[in-house]
C-alpha positions in Angstrom: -171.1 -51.3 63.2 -170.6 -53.1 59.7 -174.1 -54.4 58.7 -172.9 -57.9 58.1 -172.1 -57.8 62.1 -175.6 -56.9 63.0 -177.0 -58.5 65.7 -180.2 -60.9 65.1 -183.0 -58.5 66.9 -180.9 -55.4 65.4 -181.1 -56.6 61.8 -185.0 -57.6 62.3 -185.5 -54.1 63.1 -183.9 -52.7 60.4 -185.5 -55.3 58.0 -189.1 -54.1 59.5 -187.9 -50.7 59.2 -187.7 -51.6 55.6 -190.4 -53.1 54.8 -192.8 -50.2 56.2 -190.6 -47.7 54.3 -191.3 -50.0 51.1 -194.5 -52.0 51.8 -192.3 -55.0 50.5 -189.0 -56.8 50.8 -186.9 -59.6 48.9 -184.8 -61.9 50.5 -181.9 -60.9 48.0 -181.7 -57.3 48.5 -181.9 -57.7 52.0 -179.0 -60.2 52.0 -176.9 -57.9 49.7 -177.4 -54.9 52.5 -177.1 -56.3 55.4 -173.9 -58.6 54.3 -175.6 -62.0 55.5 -176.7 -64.8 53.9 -180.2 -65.4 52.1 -180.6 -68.1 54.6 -180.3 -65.7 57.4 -182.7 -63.4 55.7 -185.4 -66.3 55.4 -185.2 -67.1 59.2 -185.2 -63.6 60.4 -188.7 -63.3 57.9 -190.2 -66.7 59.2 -189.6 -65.4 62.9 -191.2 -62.0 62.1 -194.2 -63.8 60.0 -194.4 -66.2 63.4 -194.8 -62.8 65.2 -197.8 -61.5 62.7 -195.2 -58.8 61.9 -195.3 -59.6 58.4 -196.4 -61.6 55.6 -194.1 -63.9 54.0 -194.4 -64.4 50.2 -192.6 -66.2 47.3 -189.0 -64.4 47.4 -189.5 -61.9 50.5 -192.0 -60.2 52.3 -194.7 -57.7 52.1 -196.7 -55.7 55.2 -198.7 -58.3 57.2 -202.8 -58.3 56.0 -205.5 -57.9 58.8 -206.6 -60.4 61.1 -202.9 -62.4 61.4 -201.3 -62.6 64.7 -198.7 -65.1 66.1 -198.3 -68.4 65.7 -200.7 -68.2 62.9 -200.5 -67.3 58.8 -203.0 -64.0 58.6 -206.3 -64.7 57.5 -208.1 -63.5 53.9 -211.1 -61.4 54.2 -214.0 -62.7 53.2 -214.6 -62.3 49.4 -216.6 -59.0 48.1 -215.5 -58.2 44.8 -213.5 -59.0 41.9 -210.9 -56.9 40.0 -209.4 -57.1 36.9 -205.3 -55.5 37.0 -203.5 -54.9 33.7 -200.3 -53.6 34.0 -197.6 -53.0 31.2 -194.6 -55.6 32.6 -194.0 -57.7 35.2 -190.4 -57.5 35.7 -189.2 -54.6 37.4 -191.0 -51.3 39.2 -194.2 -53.2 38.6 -194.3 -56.6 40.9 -194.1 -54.3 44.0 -197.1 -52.4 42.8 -199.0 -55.8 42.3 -197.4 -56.9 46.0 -199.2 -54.0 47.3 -202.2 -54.4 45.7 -202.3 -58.2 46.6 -201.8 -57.7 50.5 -204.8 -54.9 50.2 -206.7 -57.1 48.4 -206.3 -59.8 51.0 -207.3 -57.5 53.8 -210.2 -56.1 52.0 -211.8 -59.0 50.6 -211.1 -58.8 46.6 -209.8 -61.0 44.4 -207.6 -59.3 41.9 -207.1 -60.9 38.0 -203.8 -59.7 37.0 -202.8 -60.0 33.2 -199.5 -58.6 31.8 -199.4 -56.2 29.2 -196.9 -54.7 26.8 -195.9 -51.2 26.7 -198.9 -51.3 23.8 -202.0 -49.8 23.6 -203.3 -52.4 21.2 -202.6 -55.1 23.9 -203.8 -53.3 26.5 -206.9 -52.9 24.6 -206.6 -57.0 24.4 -205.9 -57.6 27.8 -208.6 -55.0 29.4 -211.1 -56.7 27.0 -210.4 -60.4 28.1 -211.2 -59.3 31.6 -214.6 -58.1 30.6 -215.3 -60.5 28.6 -215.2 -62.9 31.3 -218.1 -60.8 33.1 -216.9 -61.5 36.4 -214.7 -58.2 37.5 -216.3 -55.3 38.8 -213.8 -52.6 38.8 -210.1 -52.1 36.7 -206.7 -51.6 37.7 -205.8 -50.1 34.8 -201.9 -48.7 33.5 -202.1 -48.5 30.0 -199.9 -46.8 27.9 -200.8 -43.5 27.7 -197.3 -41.7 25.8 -198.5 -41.6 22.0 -201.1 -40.0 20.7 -203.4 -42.9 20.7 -204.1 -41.7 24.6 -207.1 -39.2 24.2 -208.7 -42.5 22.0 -207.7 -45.2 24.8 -208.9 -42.9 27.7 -212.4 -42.2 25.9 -212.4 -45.7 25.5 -211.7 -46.6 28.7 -214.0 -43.8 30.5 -217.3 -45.9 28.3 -216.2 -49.1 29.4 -218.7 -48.6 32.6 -216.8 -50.3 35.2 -215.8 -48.4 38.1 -211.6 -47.5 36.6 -208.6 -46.4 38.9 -205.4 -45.5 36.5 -202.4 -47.0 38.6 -199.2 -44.7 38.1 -201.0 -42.9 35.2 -203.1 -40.2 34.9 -205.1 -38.4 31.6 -203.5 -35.3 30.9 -206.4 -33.4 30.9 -210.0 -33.4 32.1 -212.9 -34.6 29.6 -216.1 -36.0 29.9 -214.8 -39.8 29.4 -212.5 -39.2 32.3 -214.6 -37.1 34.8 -215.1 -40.6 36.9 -211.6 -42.1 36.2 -209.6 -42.3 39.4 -205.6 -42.4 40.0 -202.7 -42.7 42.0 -199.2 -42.2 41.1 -196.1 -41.3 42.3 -195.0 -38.1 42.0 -192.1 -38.4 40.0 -192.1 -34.2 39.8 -192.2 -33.8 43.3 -189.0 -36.8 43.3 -186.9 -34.4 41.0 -187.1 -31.8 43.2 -186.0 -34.1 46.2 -183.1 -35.4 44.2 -181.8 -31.8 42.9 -182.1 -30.5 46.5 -179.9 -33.4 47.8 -177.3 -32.7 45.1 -177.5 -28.9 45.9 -176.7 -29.5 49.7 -174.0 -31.8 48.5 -172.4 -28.2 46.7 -173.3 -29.0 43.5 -174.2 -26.5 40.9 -174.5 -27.7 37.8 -176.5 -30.8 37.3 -177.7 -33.0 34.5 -180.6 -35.5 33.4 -180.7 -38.7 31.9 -184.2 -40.0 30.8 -184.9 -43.3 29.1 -187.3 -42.8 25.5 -190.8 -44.0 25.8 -190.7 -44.1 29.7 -193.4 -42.5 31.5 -191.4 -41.9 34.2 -189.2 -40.0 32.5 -191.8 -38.3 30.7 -193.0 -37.2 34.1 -189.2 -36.1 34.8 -188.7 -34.3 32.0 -191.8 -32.0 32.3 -190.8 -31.0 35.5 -187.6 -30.2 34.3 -188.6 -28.5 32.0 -191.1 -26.1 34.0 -188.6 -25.8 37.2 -188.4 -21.8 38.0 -185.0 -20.5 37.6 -182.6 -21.0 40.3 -180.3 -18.7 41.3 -178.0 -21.6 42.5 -178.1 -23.7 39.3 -176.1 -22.1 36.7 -176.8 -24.4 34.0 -179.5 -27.6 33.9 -178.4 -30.4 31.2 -181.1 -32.3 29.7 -179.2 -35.9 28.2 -181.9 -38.1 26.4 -179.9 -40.7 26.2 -181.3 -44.7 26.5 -178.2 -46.9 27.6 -177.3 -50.0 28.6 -174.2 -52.4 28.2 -175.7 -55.1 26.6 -176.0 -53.1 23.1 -173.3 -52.5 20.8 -172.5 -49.0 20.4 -173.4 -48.1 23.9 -169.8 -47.4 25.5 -169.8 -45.1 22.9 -173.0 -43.6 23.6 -172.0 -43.2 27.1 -168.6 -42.0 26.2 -169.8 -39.2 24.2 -172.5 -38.4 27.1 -169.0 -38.5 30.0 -167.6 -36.1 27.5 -170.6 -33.8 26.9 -170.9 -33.8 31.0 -166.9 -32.4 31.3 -167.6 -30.3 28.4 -170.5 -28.5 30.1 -168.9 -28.4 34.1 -171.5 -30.9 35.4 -170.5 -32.8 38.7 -173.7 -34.6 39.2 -176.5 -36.3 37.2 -180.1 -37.6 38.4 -180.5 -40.8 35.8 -183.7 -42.8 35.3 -183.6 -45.4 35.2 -181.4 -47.4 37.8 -180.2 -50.1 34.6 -179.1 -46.7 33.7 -177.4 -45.3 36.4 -175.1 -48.6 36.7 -173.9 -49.0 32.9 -173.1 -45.2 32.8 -171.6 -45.5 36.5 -169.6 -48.4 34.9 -167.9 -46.7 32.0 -167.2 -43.6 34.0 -165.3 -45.7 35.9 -163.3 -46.7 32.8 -162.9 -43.1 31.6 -161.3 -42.6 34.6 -164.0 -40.3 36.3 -164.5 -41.1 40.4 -167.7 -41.7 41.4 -168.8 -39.4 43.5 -165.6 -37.0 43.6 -165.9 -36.4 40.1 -169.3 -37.2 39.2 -172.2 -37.7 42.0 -174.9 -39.8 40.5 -178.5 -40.4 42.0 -180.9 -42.8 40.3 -184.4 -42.4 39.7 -186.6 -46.0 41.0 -184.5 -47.9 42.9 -185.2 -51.6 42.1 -181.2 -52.4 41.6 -179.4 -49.4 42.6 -178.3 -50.7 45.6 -175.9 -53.0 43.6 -173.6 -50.8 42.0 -170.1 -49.9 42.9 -170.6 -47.6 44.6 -174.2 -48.1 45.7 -176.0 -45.8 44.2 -178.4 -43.0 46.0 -181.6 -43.0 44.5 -185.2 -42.0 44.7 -187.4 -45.0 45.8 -190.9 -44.5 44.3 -193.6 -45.6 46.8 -194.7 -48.3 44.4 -196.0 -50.5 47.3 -198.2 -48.2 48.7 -199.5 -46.9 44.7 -200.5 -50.6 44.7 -202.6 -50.9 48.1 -204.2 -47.6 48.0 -205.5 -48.1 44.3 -207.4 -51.3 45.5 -208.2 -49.2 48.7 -209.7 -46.5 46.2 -211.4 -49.0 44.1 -213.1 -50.9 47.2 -214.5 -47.0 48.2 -215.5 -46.4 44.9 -217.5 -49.7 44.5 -219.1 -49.1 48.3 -220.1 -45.7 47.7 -220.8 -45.6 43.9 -220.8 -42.1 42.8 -221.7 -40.4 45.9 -218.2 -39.3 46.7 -216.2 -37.6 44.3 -213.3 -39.0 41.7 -209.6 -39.5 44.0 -206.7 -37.9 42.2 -203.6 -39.0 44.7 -200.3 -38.4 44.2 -197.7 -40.0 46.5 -194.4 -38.7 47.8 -191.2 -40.2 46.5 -188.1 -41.4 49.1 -184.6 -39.9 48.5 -182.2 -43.6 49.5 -178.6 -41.6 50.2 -176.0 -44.4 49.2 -172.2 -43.6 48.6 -172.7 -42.4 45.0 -173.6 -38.6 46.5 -171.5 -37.7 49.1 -170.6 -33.8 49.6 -168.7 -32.4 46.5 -165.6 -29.6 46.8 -165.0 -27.9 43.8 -161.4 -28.2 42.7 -159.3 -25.0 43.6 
């Protein structure tokens, strides 16, 4: 059955389905898959919200906070504490991490005082000190940038602010004094490599390539682990492209061009690109080389946000951003009950492997 022919109760399903597999929804993606209308979307979320099945906010939905029910918005816990959040962007990955730490927060009692940051350590150093300043937050959601070697120095800092600190999709690098009481919880982008290059294996593929975005720590986190993967016997050759591309620069085509060519060159028939803005301008200029996607080049992107828009829809591996968001207020509320009577949390959370068209099986040519 073609998803734009789904019946009402079948499509609800799907779109709960989808929210507990993400921990949030928008109205626009949802449209875009199922082949119905944004309208549609909206009434099949204000139905669902009637049935205290979720919670509807500006855009989409996330998972419904305690104490709803039907016929009735879910209620806020009472107020206990207050957090400050910094986080680097608010534009893509990062708002479902904030959705997800909003609808915990609203279940658990905390108010969270989110400021915007900039890639920067200087302006994280800004933001995190406005918050204190104020001397009304008790604890830090913290996701500084932590890629230069200004990280040991913002970490120390950090680790003497006294304030109970969890490091949202970060994590120090190595143990030290300052850090022995900073918490974390990421997703493991390591363990979402592995996912993605046993899809592509299964597929019949070979010899696979990465493409990692500069100054990402997501593909920092990528390219470690590709780095320190143990041979495999059914790999014969692993391609690391560091490569930062879009279609909005000049030069880029040709970028891309020489990366199609390098990819022939080598025998590649599949590449794992982060990030998905990525994924769709190389998709695109394959295309215009002439290259099939996927019977000439399989392609699964790393963070899913827009993948689900290229032609073909790309496969991807869907970070649980979400759930990094509610279980770092989760952690903080613990750490704030309990003080230091329990130990530090270190969490790591498993990726989700999304199989679109852009992978299907691959037959070598004979």
């Amino acid at each position: 059955m073609m998803a734009g022919r789904l019946f009402g109760t079948q499509r609800q399903e799907r779109l709960l389905a989808a929210l507990r597999g993400n921990g949030a929804v928008r109205v626009r993606d949802l449209a875009h898959e199922f082949g119905v209308s944004e309208v549609t979307i909206r009434r099949d979320i204000s139905a669902l919200a009637q049935r205290g099945l979720l919670s509807r906010v500006h855009g989409g939905a996330t998972l419904p906070m305690r104490g709803g029910g039907p016929d009735r918005q879910p209620r806020r816990a009472p107020v206990r504490f207050t957090v400050g959040m910094v986080v680097p962007s608010l534009d893509f990955y990062w708002p479902s991490i904030v959705g997800g730490a909003r609808a915990a927060a609203a279940a658990l009692g905390v108010t969270i005082h989110l400021r915007g940051s900039s890639y920067d350590p200087d302006e994280d150093r800004r933001q995190i000190s406005l918050l204190i300043a104020g001397q009304q937050v008790q604890g830090l959601l913290l996701a500084p940038s932590l890629e230069d070697d200004r990280a040991e120095d913002m970490l120390d800092w950090i680790g003497h602010l006294q304030l109970p600190t969890v490091l949202v999709e970060r994590q120090p690098r190595r143990w030290t004094p300052a850090t022995r009481q900073i918490e974390w919880v990421r997703s493991d982008h390591a363990l979402g490599l592995e996912i993605a290059l046993h899809h592509l294996r299964q597929q019949g593929h070979r010899r696979v390539g990465l493409v990692v975005a500069h100054g990402s720590p997501t593909s920092a986190h990528l390219s470690r682990a590709w780095q320190a993967a143990p041979a495999d016997p059914t790999v014969s050759e692993l391609l690391v492209l560091r490569e930062w591309v879009t279609l909005g620069t000049a030069g880029d085509r040709d970028v891309i061009g020489r990366l199609v060519r390098r990819c022939r060159h080598a025998g590649i028939t599949a590449l794992i690109i982060h990030s998905d803005s990525q994924a769709i301008a190389i998709a695109q200029v394959c295309a215009e080389h002439g290259l099939a996607i996927p019977d000439d080049l399989a392609i699964v992107s790393y963070d899913d946000e827009v993948a689900h828009l290229a032609d073909p829809a790309l496969t991807a591996i869907r970070p649980p951003k979400s759930h990094v968001g509610r279980l770092a207020v989760e952690l903080m509320v613990s750490r704030l009950l309990d003080g230091e009577r329990r130990p530090a949390y270190r969490v790591l959370l498993t990726p989700e492997l999304v199989v679109r068209d852009s992978s299907r099986p691959w037959t070598p040519i004979r």
